[in-house]
C-alpha positions as a LaTeX table, in Angstrom:
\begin{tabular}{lrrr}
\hline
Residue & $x$ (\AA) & $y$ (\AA) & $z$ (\AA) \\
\hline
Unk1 & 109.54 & 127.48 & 123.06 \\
Unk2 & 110.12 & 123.99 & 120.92 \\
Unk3 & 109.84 & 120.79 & 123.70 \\
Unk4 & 113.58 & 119.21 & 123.93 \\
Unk5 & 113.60 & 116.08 & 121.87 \\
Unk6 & 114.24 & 112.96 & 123.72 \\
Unk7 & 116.32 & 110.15 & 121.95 \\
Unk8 & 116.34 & 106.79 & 122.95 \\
Unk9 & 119.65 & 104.90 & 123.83 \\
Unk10 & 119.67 & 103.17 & 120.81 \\
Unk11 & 118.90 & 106.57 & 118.71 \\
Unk12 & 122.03 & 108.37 & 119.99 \\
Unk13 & 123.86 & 108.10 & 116.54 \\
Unk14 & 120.80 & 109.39 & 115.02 \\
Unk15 & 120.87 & 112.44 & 117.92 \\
Unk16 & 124.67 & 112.83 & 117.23 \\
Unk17 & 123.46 & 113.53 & 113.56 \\
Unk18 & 120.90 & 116.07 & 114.15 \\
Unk19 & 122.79 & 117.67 & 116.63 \\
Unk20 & 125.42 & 118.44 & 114.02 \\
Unk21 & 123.36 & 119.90 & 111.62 \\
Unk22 & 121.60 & 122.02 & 114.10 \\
Unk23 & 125.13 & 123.34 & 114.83 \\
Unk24 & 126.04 & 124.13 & 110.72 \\
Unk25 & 122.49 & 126.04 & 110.72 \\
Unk26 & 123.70 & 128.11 & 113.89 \\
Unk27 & 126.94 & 129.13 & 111.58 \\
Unk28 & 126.54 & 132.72 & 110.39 \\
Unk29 & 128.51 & 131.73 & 107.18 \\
Unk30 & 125.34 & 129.36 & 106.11 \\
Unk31 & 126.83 & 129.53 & 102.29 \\
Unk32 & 126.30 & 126.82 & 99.88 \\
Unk33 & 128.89 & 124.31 & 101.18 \\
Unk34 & 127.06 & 123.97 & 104.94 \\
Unk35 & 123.48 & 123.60 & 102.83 \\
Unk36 & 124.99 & 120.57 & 100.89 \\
Unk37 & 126.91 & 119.45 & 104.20 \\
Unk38 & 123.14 & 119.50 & 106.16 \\
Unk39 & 121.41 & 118.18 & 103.06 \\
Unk40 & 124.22 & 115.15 & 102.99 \\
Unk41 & 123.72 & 114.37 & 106.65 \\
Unk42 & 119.76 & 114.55 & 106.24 \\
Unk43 & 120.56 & 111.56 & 103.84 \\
Unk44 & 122.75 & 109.78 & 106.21 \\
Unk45 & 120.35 & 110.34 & 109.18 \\
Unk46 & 117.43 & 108.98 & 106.90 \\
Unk47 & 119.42 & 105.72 & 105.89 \\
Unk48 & 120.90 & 105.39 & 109.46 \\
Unk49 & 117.16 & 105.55 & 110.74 \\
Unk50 & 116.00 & 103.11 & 108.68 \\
Unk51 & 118.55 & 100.56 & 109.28 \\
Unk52 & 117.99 & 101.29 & 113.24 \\
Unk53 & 114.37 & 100.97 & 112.94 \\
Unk54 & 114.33 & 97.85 & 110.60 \\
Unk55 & 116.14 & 96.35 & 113.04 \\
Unk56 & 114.61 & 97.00 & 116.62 \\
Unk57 & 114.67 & 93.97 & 119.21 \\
Unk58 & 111.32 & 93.07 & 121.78 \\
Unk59 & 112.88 & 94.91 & 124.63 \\
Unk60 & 114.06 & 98.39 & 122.21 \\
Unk61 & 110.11 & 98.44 & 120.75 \\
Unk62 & 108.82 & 98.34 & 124.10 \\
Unk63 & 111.17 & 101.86 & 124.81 \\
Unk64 & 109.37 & 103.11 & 121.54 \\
Unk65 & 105.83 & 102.64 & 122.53 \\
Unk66 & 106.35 & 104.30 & 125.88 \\
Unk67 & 108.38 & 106.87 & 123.84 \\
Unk68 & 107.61 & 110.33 & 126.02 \\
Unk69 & 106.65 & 112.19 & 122.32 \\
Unk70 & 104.78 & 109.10 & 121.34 \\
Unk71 & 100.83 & 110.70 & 120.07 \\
Unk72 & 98.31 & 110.00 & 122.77 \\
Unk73 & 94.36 & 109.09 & 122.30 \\
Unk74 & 94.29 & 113.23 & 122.46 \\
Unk75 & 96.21 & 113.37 & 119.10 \\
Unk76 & 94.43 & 111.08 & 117.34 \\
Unk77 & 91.03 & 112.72 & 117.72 \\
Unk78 & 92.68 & 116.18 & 116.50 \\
Unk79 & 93.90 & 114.38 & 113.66 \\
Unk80 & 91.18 & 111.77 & 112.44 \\
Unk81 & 88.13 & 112.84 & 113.88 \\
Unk82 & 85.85 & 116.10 & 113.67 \\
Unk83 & 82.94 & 116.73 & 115.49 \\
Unk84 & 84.10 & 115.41 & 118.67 \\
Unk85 & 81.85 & 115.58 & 121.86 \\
Unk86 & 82.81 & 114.42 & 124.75 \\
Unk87 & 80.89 & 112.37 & 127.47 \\
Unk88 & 81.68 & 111.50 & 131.01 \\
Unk89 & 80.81 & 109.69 & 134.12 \\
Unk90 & 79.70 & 106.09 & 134.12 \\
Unk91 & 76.58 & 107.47 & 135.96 \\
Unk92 & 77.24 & 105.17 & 138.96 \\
Unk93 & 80.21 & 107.18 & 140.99 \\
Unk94 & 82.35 & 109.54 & 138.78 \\
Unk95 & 84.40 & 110.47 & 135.94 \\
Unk96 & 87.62 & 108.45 & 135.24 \\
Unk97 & 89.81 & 110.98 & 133.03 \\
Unk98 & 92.38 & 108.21 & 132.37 \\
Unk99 & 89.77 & 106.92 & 129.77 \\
Unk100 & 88.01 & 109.74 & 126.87 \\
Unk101 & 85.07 & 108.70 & 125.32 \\
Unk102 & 82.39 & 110.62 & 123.32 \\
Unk103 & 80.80 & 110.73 & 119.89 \\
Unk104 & 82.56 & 111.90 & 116.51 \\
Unk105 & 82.54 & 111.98 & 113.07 \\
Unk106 & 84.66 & 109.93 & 110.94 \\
Unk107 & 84.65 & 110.84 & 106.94 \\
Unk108 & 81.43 & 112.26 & 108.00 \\
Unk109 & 79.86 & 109.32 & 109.14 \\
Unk110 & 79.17 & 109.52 & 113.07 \\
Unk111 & 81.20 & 107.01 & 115.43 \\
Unk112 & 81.56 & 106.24 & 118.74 \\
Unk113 & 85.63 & 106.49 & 119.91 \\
Unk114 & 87.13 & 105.23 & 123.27 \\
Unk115 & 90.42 & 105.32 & 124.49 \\
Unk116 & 93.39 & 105.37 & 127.16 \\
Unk117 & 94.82 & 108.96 & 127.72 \\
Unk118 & 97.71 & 109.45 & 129.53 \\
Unk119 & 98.53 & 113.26 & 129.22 \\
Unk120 & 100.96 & 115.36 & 128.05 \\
Unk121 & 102.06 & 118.12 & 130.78 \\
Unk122 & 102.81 & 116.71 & 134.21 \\
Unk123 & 99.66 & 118.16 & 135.48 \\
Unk124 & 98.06 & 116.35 & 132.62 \\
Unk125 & 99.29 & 113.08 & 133.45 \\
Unk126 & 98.60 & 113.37 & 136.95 \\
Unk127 & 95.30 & 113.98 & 136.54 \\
Unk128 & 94.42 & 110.95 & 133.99 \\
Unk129 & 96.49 & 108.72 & 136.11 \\
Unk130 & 99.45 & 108.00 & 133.42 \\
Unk131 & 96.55 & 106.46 & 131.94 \\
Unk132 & 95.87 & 104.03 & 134.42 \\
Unk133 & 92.19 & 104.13 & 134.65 \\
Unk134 & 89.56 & 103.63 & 137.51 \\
Unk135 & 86.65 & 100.86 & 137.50 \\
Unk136 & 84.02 & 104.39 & 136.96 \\
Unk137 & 86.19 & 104.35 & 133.37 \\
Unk138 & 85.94 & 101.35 & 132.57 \\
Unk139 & 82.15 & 101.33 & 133.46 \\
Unk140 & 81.97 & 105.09 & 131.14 \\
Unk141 & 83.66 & 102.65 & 128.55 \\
Unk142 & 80.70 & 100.31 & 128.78 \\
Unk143 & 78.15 & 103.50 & 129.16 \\
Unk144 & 79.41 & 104.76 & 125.46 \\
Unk145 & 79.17 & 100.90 & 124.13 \\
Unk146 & 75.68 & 100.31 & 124.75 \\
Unk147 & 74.87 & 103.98 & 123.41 \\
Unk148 & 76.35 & 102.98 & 120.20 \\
Unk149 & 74.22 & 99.46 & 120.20 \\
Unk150 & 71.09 & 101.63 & 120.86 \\
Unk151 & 71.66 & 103.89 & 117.74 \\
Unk152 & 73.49 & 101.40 & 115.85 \\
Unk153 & 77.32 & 103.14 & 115.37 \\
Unk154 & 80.15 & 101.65 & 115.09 \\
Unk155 & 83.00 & 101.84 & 117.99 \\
Unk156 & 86.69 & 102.38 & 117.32 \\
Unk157 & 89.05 & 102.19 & 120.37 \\
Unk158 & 92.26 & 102.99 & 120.87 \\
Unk159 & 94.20 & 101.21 & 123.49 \\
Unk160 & 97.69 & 102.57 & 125.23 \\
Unk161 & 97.95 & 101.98 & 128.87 \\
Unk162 & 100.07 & 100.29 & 131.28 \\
Unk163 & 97.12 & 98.79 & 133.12 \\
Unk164 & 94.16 & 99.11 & 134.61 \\
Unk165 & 94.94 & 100.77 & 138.11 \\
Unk166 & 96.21 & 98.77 & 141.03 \\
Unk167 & 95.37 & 100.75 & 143.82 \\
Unk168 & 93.53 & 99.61 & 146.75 \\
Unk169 & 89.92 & 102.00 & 146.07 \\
Unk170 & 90.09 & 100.37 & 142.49 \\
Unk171 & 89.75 & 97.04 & 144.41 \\
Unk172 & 87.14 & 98.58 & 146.68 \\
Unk173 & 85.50 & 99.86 & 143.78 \\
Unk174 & 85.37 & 96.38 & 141.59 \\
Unk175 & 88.14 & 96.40 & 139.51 \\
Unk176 & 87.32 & 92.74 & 138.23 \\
Unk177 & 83.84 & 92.94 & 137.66 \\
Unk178 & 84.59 & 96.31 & 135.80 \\
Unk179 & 87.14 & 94.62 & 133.20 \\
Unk180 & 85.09 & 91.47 & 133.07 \\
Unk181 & 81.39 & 93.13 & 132.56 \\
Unk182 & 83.32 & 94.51 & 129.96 \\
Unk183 & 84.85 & 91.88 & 128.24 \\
Unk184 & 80.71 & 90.56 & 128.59 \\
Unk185 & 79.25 & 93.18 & 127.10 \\
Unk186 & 81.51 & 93.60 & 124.35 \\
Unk187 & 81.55 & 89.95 & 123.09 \\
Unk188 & 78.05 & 90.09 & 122.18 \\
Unk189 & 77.72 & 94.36 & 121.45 \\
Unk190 & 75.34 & 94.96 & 118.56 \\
Unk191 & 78.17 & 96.67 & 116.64 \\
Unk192 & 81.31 & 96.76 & 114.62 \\
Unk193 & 83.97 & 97.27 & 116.62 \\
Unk194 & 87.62 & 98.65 & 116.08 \\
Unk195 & 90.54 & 98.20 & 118.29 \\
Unk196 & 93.81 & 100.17 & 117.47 \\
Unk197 & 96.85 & 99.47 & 119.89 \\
Unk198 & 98.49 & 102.30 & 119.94 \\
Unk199 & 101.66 & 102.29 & 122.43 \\
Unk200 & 101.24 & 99.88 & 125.41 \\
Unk201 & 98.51 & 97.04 & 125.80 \\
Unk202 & 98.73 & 96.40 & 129.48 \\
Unk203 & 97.23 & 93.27 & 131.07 \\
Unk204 & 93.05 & 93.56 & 131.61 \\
Unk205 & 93.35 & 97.46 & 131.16 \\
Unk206 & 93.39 & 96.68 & 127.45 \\
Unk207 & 91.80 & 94.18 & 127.22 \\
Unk208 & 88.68 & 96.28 & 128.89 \\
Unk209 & 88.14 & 97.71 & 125.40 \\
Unk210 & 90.58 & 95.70 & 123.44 \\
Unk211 & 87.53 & 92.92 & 122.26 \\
Unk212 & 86.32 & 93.80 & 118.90 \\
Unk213 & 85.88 & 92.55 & 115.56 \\
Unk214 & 89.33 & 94.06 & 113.56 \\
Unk215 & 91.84 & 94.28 & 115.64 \\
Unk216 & 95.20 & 96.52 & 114.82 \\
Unk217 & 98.63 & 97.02 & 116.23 \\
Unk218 & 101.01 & 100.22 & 115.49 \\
Unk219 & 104.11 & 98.43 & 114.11 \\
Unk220 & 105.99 & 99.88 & 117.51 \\
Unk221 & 103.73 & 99.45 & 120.02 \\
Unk222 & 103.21 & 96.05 & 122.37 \\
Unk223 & 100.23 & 94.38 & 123.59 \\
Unk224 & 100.64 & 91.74 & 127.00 \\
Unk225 & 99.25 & 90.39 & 130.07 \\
Unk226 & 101.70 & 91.89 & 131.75 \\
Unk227 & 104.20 & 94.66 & 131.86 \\
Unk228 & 107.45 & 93.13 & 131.02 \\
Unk229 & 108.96 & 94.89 & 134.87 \\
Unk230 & 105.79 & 92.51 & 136.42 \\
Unk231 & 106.60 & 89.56 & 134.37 \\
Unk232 & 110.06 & 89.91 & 135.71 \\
Unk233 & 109.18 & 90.09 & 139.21 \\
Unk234 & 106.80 & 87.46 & 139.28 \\
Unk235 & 109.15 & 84.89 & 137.39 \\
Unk236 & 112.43 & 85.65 & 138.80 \\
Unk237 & 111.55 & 87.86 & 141.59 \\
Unk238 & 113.75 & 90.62 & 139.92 \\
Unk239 & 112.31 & 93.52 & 138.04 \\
Unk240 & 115.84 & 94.21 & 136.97 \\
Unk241 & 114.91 & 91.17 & 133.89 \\
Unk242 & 112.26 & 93.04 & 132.60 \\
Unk243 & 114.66 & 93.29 & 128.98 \\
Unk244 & 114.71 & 88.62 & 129.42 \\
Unk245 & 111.09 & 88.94 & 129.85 \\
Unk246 & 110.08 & 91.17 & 126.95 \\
Unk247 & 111.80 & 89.04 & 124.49 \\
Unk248 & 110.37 & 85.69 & 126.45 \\
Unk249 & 106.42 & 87.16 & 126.45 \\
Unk250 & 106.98 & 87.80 & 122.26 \\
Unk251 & 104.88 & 91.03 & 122.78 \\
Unk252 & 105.29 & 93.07 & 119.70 \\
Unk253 & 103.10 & 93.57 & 116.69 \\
Unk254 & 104.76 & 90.51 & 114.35 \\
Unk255 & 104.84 & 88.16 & 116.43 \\
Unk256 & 101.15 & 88.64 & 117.99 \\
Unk257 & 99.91 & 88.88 & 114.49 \\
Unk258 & 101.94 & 85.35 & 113.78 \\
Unk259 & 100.23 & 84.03 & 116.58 \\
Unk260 & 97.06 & 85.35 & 115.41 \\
Unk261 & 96.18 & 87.36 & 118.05 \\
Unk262 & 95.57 & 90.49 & 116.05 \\
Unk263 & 94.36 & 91.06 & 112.37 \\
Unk264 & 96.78 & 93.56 & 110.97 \\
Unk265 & 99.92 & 95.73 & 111.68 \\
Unk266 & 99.82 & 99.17 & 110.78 \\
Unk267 & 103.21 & 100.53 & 109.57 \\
Unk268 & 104.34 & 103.39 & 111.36 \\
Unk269 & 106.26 & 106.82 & 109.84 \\
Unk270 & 109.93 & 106.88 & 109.54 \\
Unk271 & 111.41 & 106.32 & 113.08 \\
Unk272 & 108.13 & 105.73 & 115.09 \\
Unk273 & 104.75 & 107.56 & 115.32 \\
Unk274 & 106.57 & 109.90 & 117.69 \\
Unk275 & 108.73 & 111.34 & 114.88 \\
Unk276 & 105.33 & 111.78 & 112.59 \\
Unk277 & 102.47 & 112.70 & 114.67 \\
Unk278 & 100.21 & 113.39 & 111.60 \\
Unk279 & 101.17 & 110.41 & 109.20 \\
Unk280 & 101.14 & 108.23 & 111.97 \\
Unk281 & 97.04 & 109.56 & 111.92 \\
Unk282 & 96.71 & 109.28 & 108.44 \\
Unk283 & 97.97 & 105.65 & 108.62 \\
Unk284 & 95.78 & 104.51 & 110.91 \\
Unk285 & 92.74 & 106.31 & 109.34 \\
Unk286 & 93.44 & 104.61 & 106.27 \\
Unk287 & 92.65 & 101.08 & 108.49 \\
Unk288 & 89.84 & 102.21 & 110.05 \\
Unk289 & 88.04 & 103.34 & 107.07 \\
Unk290 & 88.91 & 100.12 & 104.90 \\
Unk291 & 87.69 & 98.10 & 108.10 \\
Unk292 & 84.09 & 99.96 & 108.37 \\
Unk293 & 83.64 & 99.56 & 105.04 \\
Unk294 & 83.93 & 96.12 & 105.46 \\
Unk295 & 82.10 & 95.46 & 108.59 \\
Unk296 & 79.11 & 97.34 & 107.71 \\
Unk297 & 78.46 & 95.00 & 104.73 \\
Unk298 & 77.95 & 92.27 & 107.09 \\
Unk299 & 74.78 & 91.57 & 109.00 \\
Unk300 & 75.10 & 91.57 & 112.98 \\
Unk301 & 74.02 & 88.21 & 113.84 \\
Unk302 & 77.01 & 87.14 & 111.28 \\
Unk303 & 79.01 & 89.99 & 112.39 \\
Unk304 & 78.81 & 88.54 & 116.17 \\
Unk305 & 79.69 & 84.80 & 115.44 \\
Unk306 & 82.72 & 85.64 & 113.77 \\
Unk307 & 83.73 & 87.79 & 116.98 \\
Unk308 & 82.69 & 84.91 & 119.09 \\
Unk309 & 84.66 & 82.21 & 116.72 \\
Unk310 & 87.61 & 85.04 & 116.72 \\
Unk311 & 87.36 & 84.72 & 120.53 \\
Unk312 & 87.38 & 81.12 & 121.04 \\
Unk313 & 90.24 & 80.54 & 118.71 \\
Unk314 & 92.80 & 82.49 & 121.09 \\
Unk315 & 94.94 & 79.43 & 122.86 \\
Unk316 & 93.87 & 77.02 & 120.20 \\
Unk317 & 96.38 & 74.13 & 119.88 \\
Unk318 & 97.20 & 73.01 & 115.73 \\
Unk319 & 98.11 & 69.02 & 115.95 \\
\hline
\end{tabular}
């Protein structure tokens, strides 16, 4: 049975669209005047798209990267990696499911890939905490980071979560020291690393595996300290101006990359990586594979300055 499609508020004269030429295709009289009637609105629905996508405000591209069909980590490994082999536990008190890690190939060359998972089914996404991981994932994070030092492979990691998990055991568990051991190790990691944001970059959840040395955006997704419903409550004490706060916090792709916070946007299929699961892939292969290229050509100890000058030119002020 095909999932229901779900349109966003702003799609609905896309949805009225499709939903009329799904009716001509129910018509028993499908003769040649209903194919050129569906054929004209498939035009219209790919202009109208377009035009809608082209020109998406803060607060509409933060719907799209917490689109329900938007791929997950899951996806991505179907459709760019082969080989894949999973490894869990951080070997210190469990295994954190909101966070998959594990070794892969990549055009044949073997990688090491982490990333947020939030699930599909609602079993799913109860069980990997909507993506909201645990310190023990964050600490498996770190676990699959030093492996790939020790055999010198490269890391690619794909960030989409909401935020590391608030919940009092995370506290009990070191939260903090998770995030920031990570942040640590991955400063100075013998390694090329790869960060793809994917759908949302949520506060010190991201951030966790978000340091590397190339670091990409999904034209549609949003990267911040905060969610835009916290930034709200903490500045106005009103959750309700999460939309104000979106648009204040400047947290999509262009204007991160203007402020040089990332390296490169990656353009996303025809209405969002939700409408084009396996372009969306093919896309962001493309970036990884002209970025390893690159990075393996330089030597480490050059390879780590510029991660530590990228680093220490976040905030800078230009007089």
């Amino acid at each position: 049975m095909k999932m229901a499609y779900t349109y966003l508020e702003f799609e609905k004269p896309i949805s009225d669209l499709e939903n009329k030429i799904e009716s001509l295709r129910d018509k028993k009289d499908n003769d040649e005047s209903v194919h050129q009637e569906i054929s004209s609105l498939s035009d219209r629905i790919e202009n109208l798209t377009k035009e809608i996508y082209e020109g998406l405000s803060i607060w509409q591209k933060v719907q799209v990267a917490r689109h329900p069909h938007r791929p997950h980590f899951s996806d991505y490994i179907e459709n760019i990696f082969t080989d894949f082999d999973e490894l869990h536990g951080d070997r210190l008190f469990g295994d954190d499911q909101a966070i998959i890690g594990g070794l892969a190939k990549f055009k044949g060359n073997p990688v090491v890939i982490i990333g947020h998972e939030k699930g599909k089914s609602t079993e799913d996404k109860i069980s990997r905490n909507f993506g909201m991981s645990q310190p023990e994932g964050y600490r498996k994070a770190s676990r699959l980071m030093k492996l790939a030092e020790d055999f010198s492979l490269p890391i690619i990691t794909f960030i989409d979560t909401p935020g590391a998990y608030p919940g009092i055991e995370s506290e009990e568990r070191g939260m903090s020291e998770a995030i920031a051991k990570n942040l640590s190790i991955m400063s100075g990691l013998k390694a090329p690393i790869i960060v793809i944001i994917t759908g949302e970059g949520g506060s010190g959840g991201a951030l966790a595996i978000g340091v590397g040395d190339h670091i990409s955006m999904l034209q549609y997704s949003i990267y911040s300290v905060a969610s835009p419903e916290a930034c709200a409550s903490i500045v106005w004490r009103d959750n309700s101006k999460a939309q104000e706060a979106a648009e204040a916090m400047k947290l999509d792709a262009k204007n991160l990359l203007d402020f040089g916070l990332i390296d490169n946007i990656i353009d996303e299929p025809l209405g969002g990586a939700h409408r084009d699961a396996k372009k969306a892939s093919l896309l962001i292969a493309q970036e990884i594979d002209d970025n390893l290229k690159r990075l393996r050509e330089i030597e480490i100890d050059e390879l780590i300055e510029n991660r530590y000058q990228k680093i220490m030119s976040y905030g800078s002020i230009q007089k």
